[in-house]
C-alpha positions as CSV (number, residue, x, y, z in Angstrom):
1,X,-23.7,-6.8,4.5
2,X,-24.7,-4.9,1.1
3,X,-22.2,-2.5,-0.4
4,X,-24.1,0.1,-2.2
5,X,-22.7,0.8,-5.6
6,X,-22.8,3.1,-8.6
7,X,-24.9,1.0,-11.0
8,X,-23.4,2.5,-14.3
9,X,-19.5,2.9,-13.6
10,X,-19.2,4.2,-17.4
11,X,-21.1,7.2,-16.2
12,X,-18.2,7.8,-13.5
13,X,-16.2,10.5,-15.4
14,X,-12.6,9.8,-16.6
15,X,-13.5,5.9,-16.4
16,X,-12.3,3.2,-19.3
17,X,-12.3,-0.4,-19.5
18,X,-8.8,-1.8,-18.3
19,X,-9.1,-5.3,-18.9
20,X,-11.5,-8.5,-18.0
21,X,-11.1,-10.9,-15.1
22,X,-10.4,-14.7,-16.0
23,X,-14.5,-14.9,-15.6
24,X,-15.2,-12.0,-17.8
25,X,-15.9,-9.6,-14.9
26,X,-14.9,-6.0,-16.4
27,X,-12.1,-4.0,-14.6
28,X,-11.8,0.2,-14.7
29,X,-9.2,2.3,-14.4
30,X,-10.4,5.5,-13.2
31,X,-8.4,9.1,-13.1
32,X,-8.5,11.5,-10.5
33,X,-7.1,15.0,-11.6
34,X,-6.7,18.6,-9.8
35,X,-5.8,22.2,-10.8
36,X,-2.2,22.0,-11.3
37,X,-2.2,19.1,-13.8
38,X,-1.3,16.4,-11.2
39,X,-3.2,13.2,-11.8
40,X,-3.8,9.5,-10.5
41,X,-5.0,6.3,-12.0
42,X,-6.8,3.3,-10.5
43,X,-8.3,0.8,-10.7
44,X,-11.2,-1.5,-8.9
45,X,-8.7,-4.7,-9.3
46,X,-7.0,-4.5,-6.0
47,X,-7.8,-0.9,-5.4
48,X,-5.0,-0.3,-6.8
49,X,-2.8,2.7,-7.9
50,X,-1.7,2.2,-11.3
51,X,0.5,5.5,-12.1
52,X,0.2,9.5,-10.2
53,X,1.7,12.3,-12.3
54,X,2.9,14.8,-10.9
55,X,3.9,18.1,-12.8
56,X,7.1,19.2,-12.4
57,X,8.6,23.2,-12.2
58,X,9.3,22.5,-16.0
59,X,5.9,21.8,-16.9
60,X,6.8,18.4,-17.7
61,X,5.1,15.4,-15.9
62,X,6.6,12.2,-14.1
63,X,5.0,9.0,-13.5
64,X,6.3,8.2,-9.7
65,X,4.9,4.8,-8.9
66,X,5.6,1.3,-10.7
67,X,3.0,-0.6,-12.3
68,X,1.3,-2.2,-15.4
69,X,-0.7,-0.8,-18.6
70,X,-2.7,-3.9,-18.6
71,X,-4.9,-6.4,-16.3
72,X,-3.4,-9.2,-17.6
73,X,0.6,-7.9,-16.2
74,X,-1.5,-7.4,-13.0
75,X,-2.7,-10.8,-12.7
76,X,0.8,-12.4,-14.2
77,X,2.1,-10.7,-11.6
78,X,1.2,-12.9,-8.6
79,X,2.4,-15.8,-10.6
80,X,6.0,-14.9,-10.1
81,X,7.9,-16.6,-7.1
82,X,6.8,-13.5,-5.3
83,X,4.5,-11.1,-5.8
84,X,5.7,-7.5,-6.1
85,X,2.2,-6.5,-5.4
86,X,2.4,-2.9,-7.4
87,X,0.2,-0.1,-6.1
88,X,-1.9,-2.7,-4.2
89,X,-4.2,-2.7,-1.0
90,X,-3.2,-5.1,1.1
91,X,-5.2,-6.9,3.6
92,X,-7.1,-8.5,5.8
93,X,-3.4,-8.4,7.2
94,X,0.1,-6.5,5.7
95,X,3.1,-8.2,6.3
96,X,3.9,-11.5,7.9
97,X,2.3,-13.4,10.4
98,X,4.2,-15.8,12.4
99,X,3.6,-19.7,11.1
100,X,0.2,-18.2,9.5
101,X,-1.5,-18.7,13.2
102,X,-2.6,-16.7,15.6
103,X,-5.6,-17.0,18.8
104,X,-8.0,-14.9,19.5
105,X,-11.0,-15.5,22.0
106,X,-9.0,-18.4,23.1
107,X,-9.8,-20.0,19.5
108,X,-6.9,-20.9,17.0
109,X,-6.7,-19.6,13.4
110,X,-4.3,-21.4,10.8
111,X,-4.0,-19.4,8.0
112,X,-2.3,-20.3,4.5
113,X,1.7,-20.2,4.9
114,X,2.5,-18.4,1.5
115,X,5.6,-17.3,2.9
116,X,8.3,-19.4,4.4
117,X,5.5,-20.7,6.0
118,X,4.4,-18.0,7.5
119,X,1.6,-15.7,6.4
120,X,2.4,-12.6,3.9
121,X,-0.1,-9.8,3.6
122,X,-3.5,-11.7,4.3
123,X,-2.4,-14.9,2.2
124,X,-2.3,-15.9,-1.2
125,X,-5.5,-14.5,-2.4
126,X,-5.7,-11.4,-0.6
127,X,-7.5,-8.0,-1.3
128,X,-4.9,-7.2,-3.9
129,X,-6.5,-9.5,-5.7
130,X,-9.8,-9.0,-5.3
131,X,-12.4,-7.5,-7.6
132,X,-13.4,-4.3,-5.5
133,X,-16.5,-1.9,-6.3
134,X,-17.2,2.0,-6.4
135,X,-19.2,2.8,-3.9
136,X,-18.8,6.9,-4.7
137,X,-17.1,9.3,-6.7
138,X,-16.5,13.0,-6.5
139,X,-15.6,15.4,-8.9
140,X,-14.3,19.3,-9.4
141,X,-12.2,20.2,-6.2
142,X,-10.5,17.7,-4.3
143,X,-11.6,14.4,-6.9
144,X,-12.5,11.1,-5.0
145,X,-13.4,7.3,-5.6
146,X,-14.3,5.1,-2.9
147,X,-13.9,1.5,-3.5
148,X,-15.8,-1.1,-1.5
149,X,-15.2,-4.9,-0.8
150,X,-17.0,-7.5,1.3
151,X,-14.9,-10.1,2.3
152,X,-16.4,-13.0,2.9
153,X,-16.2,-15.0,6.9
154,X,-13.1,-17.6,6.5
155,X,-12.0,-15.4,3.8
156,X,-7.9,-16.7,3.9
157,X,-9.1,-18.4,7.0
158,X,-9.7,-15.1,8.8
159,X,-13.2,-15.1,11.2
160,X,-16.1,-12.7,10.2
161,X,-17.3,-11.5,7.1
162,X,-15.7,-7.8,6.9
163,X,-17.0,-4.5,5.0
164,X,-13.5,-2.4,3.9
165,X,-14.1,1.1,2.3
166,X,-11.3,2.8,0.7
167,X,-11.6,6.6,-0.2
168,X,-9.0,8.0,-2.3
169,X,-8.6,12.0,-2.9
170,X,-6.6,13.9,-4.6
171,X,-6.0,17.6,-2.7
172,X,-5.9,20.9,-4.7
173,X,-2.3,20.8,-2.3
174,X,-0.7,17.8,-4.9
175,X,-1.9,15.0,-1.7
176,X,-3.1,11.6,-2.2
177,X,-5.3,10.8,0.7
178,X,-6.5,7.4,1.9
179,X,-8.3,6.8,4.6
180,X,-9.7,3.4,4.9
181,X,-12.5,1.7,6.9
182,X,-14.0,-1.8,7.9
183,X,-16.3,-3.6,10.2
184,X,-16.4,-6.9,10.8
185,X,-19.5,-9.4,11.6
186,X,-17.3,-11.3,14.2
187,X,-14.1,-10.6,16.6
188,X,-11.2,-10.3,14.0
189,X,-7.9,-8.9,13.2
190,X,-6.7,-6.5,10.5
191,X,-3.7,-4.5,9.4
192,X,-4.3,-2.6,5.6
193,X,-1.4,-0.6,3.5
194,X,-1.0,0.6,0.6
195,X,1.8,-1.3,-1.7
196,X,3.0,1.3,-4.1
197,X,6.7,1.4,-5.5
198,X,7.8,5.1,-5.7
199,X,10.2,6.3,-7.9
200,X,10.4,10.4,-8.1
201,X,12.9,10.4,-10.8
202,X,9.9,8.8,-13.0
203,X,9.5,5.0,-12.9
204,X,11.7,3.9,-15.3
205,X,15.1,4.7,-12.9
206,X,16.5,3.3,-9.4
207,X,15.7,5.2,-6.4
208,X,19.4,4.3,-5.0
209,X,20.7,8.3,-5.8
210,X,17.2,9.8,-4.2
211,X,16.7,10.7,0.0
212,X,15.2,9.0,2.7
213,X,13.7,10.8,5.7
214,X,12.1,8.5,8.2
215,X,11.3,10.3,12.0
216,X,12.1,7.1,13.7
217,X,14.7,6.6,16.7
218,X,13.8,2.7,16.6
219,X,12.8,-0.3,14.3
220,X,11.3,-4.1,14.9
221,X,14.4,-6.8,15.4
222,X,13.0,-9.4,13.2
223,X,14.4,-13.2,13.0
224,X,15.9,-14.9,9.5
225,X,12.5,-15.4,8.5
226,X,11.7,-11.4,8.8
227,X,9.2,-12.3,12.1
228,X,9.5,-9.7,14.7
229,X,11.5,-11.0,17.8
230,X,9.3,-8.9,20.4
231,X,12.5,-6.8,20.7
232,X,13.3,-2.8,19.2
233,X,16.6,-2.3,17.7
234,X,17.8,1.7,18.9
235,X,19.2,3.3,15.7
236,X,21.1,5.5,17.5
237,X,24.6,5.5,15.5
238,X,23.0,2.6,13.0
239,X,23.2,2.6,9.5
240,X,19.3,2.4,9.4
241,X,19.0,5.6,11.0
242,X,16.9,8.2,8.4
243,X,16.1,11.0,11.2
244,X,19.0,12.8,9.1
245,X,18.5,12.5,5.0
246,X,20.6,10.1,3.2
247,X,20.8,8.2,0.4
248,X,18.0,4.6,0.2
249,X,18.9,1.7,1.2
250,X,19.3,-1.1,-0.5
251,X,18.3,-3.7,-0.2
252,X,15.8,-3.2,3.1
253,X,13.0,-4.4,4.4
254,X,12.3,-3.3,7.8
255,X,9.1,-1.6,9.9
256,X,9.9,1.7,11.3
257,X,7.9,2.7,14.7
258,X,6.4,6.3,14.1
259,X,4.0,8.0,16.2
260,X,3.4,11.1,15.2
261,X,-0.5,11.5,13.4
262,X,0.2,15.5,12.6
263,X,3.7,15.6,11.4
264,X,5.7,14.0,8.4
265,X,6.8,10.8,9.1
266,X,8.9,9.9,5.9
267,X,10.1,11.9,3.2
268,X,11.5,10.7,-0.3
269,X,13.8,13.6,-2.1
270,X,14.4,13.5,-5.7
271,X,17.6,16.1,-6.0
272,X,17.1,15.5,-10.0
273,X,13.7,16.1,-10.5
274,X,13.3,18.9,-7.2
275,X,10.6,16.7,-6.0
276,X,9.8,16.0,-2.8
277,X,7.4,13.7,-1.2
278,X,5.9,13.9,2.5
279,X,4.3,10.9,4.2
280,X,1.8,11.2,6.9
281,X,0.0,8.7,9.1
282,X,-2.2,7.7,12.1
283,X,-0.5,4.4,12.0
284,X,2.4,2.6,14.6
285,X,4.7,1.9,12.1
286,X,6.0,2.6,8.4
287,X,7.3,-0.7,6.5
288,X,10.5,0.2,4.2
289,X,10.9,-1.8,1.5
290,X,13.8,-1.7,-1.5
291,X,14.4,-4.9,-3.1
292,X,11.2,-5.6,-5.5
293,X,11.0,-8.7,-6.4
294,X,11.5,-8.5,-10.5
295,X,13.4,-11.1,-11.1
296,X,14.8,-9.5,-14.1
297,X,11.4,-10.4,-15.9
298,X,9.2,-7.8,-15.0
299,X,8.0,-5.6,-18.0
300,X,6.1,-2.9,-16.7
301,X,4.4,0.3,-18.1
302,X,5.6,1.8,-21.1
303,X,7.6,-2.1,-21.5
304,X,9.9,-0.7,-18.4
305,X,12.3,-3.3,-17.5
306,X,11.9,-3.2,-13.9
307,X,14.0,-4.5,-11.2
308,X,15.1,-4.7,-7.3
309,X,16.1,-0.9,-6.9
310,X,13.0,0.5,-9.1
311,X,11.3,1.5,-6.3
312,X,10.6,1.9,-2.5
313,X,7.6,1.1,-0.7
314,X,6.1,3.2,2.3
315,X,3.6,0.9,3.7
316,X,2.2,2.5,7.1
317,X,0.8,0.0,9.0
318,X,0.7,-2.3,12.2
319,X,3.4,-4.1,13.6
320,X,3.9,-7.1,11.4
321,X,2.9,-10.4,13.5
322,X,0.9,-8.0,16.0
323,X,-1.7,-11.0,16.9
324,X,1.1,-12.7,18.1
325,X,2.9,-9.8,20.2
326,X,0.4,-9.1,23.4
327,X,2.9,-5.7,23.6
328,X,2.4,-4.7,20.4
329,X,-0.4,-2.4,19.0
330,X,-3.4,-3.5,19.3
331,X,-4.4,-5.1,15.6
332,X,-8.2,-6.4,16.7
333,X,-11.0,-5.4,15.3
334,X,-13.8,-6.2,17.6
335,X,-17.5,-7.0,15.8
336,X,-19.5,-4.1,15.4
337,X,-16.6,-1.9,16.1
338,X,-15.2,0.7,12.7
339,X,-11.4,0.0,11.9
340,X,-10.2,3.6,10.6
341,X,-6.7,4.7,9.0
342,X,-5.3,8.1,7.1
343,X,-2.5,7.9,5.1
344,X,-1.4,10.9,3.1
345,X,1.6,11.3,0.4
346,X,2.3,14.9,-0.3
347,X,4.0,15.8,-3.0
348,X,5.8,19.1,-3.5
349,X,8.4,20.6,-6.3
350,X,11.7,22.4,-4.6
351,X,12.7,25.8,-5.3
């Protein structure tokens, strides 16, 4: 596989230098921007979202995602006890698989146990911390960058070497779309997210005081070790029921099951800053998390002092240990077949 890339990213518009990689490989942080002043950074280490800005009904702009003004945090980062992977892609697989193992065509795979022993969002060195390229960019209406990555056969232990395209827009309607894509040289398995930390009252606050909508009558039962039992917990009369709005958790760290590829699936309300945002997906499930791991040492942007209730995460996505559950969703990608998922956060002010 050959990813085609632009040979000159300086000539990408809005594009700076963001740091350089331990081997002196040059990172960029790009910026998509629309009509009504919103705009998104990112950058080709992780493919990750670094800070959206979204303009507010008193002209003012707030930075709703966590993250880092520098490579160097970015890196730091997974040298903590536990990554808080900020604004990353995660793959070839989000969220835990049970004792990092799994069979497919009647062959074993032991992956690395980064995680209790089990495996946590494609192992230790996953695409989050790979060095991604830009395939395409777009300008004027609707901006895009696509970021491409080949990941190599055995990559964390997974089989087949695997092509992933990820194509961000930003809509004239204040939406960040994602829509991702990979083929694989060989039967494997895959589950990607997105790993941002939003915080509509600006990045620098706790989400605790902001709303949760989540259409969801029922979440995965998980064991000690957060490893799906199999079973579905009915959140009918449960605290962990978000089909009305109320207040985020805290802490949580849970996978909804959604099913709806047309309709909002989540919702985060900022009463403060009359911000809304809407969360659509083709995806099973959408992974809650509050609780980042900060460990009352994470400086972020702006020297933020960030910690557990800074942000929550909407990661749509597979079950979590899906290889492992023959009832849940499917999560293999057969060679020569094209893994595609949309995710879309809307974002709208409130009268």
């Amino acid at each position: 596989m050959e990813i085609k890339h632009i040979s000159h990213l300086k000539e990408v518009h809005n594009c700076n230098l963001f740091g350089l990689m331990p081997d002196n490989q040059e990172i960029f942080s790009f910026e998509l921007s629309n009509k009504n002043g919103m705009k998104v950074q990112l950058i080709n280490y992780g493919a990750t979202v670094t800070s959206i800005q979204i303009p507010l009904n008193d002209g003012n702009l707030v930075d709703v995602v966590l993250g880092f003004d520098n490579l160097q945090a970015y890196l730091e980062s997974y040298n903590l006890p536990s990554a808080p992977y900020f604004g990353t892609t995660v793959g070839r697989y989000a969220g835990r698989i049970h004792n990092g193992t799994f069979t497919l065509n009647n062959k074993k795979f032991q992956l690395d146990g980064n995680n209790n022993g089990n495996t946590l969002h494609g192992g230790p060195m996953g695409f989050g911390r790979k060095v991604w390229s830009v395939s395409d960019a777009d300008e004027g209406e609707n901006p895009s960058i696509t970021f491409s990555l080949i990941s190599e056969d055995l990559d964390e232990n997974f089989p087949g070497e695997m092509q992933v395209d990820l194509k961000y827009t930003l809509t004239e309607e204040n939406e960040l779309k994602l829509e991702y894509k990979a083929v694989s040289t060989e039967d494997t398995v895959i589950n990607l997210t997105h790993h941002s930390y939003f915080n509509l009252n600006g990045h620098d606050s706790d989400v605790i005081e902001q709303q949760m909508f989540i259409k969801s009558a029922k979440m995965l039962e998980t064991d000690s070790n957060n490893i799906p039992t199999g079973n579905y917990i009915d959140l009918t009369n449960h605290d962990f029921d978000f089909r009305t709005p109320k207040n985020c958790p805290f802490p949580i760290d849970n996978s909804f099951v959604v099913n709806s590829k047309t309709e909002i699936v989540a919702q985060l309300i900022s009463p403060k800053n009359n911000l809304k945002m809407n969360v659509y997906t083709d995806q099973p499930s959408v992974h809650i998390y509050v609780g980042g791991n900060c460990f009352g040492q994470l400086k972020g942007k702006q020297n933020t002092a960030y910690h557990a209730k800074s942000g929550i995460c909407f990661e749509t996505q597979n079950f979590p240990d899906a290889p492992n559950q023959p009832h849940f969703p499917n999560s293999v990608l057969k060679k020569g077949e094209t893994y595609k998922q949309k995710t879309l956060y809307k974002f709208e002010n409130l009268n």
